[in-house]
N, C-alpha and C positions, 0 to 999 in steps of 0.2 A: 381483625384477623388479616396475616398478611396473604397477597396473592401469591400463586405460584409460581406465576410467569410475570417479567418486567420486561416492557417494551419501550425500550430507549429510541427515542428519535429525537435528534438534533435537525432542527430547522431553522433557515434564514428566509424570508420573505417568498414561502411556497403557498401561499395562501390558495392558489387553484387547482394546486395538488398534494394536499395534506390529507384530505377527505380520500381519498386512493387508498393510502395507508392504513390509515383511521380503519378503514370498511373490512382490511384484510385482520387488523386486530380483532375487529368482531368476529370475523368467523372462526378465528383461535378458539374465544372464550366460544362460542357454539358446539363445539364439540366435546362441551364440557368442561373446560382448564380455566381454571378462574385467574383472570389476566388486569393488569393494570398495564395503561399508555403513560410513558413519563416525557411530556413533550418539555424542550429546552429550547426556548425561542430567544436565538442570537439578536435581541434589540431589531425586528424585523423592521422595517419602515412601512408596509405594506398591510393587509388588513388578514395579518397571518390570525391576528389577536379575536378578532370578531368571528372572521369563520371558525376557529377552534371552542368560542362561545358559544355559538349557533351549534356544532356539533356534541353539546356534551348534553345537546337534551336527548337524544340517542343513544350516545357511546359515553354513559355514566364511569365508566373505567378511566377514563381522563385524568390525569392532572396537569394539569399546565403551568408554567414558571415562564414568565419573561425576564431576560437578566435586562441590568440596568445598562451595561456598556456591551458593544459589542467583540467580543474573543473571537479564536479563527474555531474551524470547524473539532480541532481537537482538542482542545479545551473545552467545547461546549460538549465536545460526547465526553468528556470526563465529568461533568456538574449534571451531565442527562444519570451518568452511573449512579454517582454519587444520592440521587436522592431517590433512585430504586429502592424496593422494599420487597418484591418477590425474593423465593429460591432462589429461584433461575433468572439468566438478564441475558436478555437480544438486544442487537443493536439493528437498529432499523432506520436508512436516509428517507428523509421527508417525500422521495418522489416514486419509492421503490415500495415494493409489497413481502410478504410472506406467505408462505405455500402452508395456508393451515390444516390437509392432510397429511403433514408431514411430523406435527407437532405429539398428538396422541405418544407414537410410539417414541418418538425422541424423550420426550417425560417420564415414561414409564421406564424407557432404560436408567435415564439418570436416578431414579428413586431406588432402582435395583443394583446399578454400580457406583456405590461412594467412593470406588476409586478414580474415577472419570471427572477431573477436573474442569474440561474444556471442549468445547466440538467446535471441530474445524468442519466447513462444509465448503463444497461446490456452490455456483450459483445459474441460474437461468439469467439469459441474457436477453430480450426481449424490446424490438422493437416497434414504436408504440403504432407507428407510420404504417410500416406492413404487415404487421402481426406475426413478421419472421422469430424464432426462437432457438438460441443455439445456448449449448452448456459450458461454462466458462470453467475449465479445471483452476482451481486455485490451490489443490494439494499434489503433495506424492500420490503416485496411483497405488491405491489400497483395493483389501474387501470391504465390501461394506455394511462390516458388523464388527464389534468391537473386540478385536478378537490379536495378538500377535503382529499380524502383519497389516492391522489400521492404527496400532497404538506407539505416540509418542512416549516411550515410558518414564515413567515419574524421575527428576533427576539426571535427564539424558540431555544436558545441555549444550554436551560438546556437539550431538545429533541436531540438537536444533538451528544453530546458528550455525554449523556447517548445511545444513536444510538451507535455511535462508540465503547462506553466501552462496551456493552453487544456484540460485537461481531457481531451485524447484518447489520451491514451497513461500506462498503467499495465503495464511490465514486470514482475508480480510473480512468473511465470515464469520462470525463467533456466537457461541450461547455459553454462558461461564456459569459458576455455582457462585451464589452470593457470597458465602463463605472463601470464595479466593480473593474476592473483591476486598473484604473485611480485616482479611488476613497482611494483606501488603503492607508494609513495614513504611509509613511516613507519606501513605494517601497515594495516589495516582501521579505521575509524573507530570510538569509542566511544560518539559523540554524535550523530552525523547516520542518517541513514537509509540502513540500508544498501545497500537497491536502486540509489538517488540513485550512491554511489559507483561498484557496480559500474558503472553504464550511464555514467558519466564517464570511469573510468577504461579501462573497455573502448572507447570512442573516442579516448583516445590511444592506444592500441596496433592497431584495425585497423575495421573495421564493425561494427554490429547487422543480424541480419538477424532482422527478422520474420515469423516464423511462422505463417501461418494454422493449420497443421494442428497440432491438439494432442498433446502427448506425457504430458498429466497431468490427473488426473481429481481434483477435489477433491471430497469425502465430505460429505455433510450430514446428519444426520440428522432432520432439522425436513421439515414437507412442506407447510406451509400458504401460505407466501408467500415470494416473495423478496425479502420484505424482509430476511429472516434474511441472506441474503448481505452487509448494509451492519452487522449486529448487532457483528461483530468489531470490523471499523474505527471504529462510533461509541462504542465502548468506549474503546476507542484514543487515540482524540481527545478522551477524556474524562481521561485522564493525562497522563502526558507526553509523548505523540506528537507533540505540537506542536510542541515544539523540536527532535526527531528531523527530522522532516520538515524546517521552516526550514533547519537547518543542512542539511541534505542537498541543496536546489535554491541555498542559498547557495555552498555547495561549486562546486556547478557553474558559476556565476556568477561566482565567482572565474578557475576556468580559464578561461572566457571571457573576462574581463578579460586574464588574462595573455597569451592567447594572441591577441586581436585588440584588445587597447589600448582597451577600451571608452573613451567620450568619458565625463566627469563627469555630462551629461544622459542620457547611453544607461544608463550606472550605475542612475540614480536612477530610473531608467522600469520598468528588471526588478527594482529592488527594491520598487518600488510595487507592481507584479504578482505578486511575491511574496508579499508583505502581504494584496493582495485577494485572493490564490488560497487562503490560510490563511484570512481572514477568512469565505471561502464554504463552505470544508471544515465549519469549525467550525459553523456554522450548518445543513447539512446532517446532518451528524454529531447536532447537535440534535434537527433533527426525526426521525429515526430513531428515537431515546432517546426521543423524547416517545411517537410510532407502538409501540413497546416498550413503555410504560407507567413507562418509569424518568423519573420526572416530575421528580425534586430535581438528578440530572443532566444532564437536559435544560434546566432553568431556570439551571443554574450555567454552562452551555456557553452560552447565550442572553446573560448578564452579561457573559461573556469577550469574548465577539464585540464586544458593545457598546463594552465600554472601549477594542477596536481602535479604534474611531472616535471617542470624546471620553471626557476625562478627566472630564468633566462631567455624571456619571448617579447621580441614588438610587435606588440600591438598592433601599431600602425600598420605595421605592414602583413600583417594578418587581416586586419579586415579591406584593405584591398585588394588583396589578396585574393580574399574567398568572393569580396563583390564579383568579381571576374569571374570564378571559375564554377561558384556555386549553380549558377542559373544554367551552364552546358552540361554540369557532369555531376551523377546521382551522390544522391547523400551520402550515401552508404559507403561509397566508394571512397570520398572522398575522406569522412571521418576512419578509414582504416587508413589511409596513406597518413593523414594527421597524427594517425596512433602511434604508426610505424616509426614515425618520424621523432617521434620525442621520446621512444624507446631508447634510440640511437646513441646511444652512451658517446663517442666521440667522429670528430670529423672523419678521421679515418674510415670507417667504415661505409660512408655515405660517398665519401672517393671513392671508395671501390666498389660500389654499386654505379655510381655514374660511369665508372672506368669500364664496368662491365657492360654496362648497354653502347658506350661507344663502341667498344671493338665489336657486339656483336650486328647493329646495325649501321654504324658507319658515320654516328653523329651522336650529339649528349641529348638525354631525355627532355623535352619541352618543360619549361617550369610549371610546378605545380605543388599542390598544398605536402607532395611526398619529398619535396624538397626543402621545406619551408628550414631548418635545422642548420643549413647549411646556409638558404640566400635568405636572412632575414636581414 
């Protein structure tokens, strides 16, 4: 008989903190909800193998798969899906837990609403060092019941990837219905991002309903700032994420074409916004790496952006550029005059912005990255 609930955890070499997780599964099925753990062990090197052994004389809900080579971590939570067997499927990180009070009533809606495809949820934030605890909105602000104003409704695609482009909505919580998983037309994506898919393909088959109340605590163990919370993602966006991502709101783009005949101008409006919404990631993503101290990837993320905007940049004198000025003058600051700057459709107008600060103080603005356009 299959289980109700699948708990997908993709792990790479957490061998001292898998048991965390493990523990928060059991107390799922404790409160009655017959659960299976589908752990997906990326070729750990570590002894992820033996502690998940030693644990399954306990936590008989286990199954464990070691792949033979090691994938990155999105393709391992695609093979952790893939051989789920519950209804319902969570996705769970090897170092993070689940709030099994929260599971009861989440169940019992799903079994009462077949039209509820997907839940999007909030998460607890939780640092392990002080036992500080703050709630990470990762949706539109809703009620939190599934009702009108929490539901992404079925079909609403142009809602969803205008949600995602404007920045207000990051489902990286989910619990899906098997049946959307089963339903995807040629298997889980290799290339795109897999959140992007599920929340597409879960609107052709019924709602999102968002979540306020959290059902997952994510672990930290950093306690100084949270900036640590953006440390993953601008790592991320430091490889290949970037084409993950694209292809993922592209994906959706397409069904939206398909399914409302987008005009050739409506096309090229969400693929601009596309563009820009990568172009801003990448750039935040930067200053995080800079705030981090990882200073050679943060000036290689600063390059990339750039070239989104013209084919026409040295290099060279970009990164001596910013050697100089990065260390006296804030990030922030500095990545908007870079922005400003490659905006600048032609010289002209950057003449009269220099023309304008001479007559008003009495001399041309000191070189700097809001110049770069003009003195490269």
């Amino acid at each position: 008989m299959a289980p109700k609930l699948s708990v997908c955890i993709q792990t790479y070499n957490r061998a001292s903190l898998i048991e965390r997780a493990l523990k928060s599964v059991q107390e799922i099925q404790d409160t009655g909800i017959e659960v299976e753990a589908v752990i997906s062990d990326d070729a750990s090197t570590d002894d992820t193998g033996l502690v998940v052994s030693h644990l399954s004389k306990n936590y008989p809900f286990i199954r464990y798969y070691k792949n033979s080579r090691n994938y990155d971590v999105y393709d391992n939570v695609g093979l952790a899906v893939r051989r789920a067997r519950g209804d319902y499927i969570v996705l769970l990180c090897d170092d993070d837990t689940l709030i099994s009070s929260e599971f009861p009533s989440i169940i019992s809606m799903l079994d009462h609403r077949p039209d509820i495809a997907m839940i999007a949820s909030n998460f607890h934030l939780k640092y392990d060092r002080s036992g500080k605890e703050v709630c990470i909105p990762s949706n539109i602000e809703t009620e939190d019941n599934p009702n009108d104003l929490s539901l992404i409704e079925k079909g609403s695609f142009a809602k969803l990837l205008d949600l995602f482009l404007g920045g207000t909505y990051f489902p990286e919580v989910v619990l899906l219905r098997r049946s959307v998983i089963d339903s995807m037309v040629g298997g889980l994506s290799d290339t795109g991002y897999i959140l992007h898919h599920f929340a597409a393909q879960s609107l052709k088959w019924g709602h999102i309903w968002n979540r306020q109340r959290p059902f997952y605590c994510n672990h930290n163990p950093v306690v100084h700032s949270l900036i640590v919370c953006s440390d993953v993602g601008a790592r991320l966006w430091s490889g290949e994420f970037e084409n993950r991502f694209r292809n993922g709101l592209e994906y959706i783009l397409s069904i939206l074409h398909n399914e409302s005949n987008l005009s050739p101008e409506d096309k090229t409006k969400y693929a601009d916004k596309i563009n820009n919404h990568i172009y801003g990631s990448i750039l935040n993503a930067a200053c995080v790496l800079f705030e981090l101290n990882d200073f050679n990837k943060s000036l290689s993320m600063l390059q990339r952006a750039f070239l989104m905007r013209t084919n026409d940049v040295n290099f060279d004198f970009i990164r001596g550029l910013a050697k100089c000025l990065i260390p006296v003058l804030c990030a922030n600051r500095i990545f908007y005059y870079a922005t400003e700057a490659l905006n600048a459709k032609h010289y002209a107008l950057y003449n009269d912005r220099r023309a304008s600060c001479k007559n008003k103080f009495g001399k041309l603005p000191p070189l700097g990255l809001h110049s770069l356009y003009m003195w490269r």
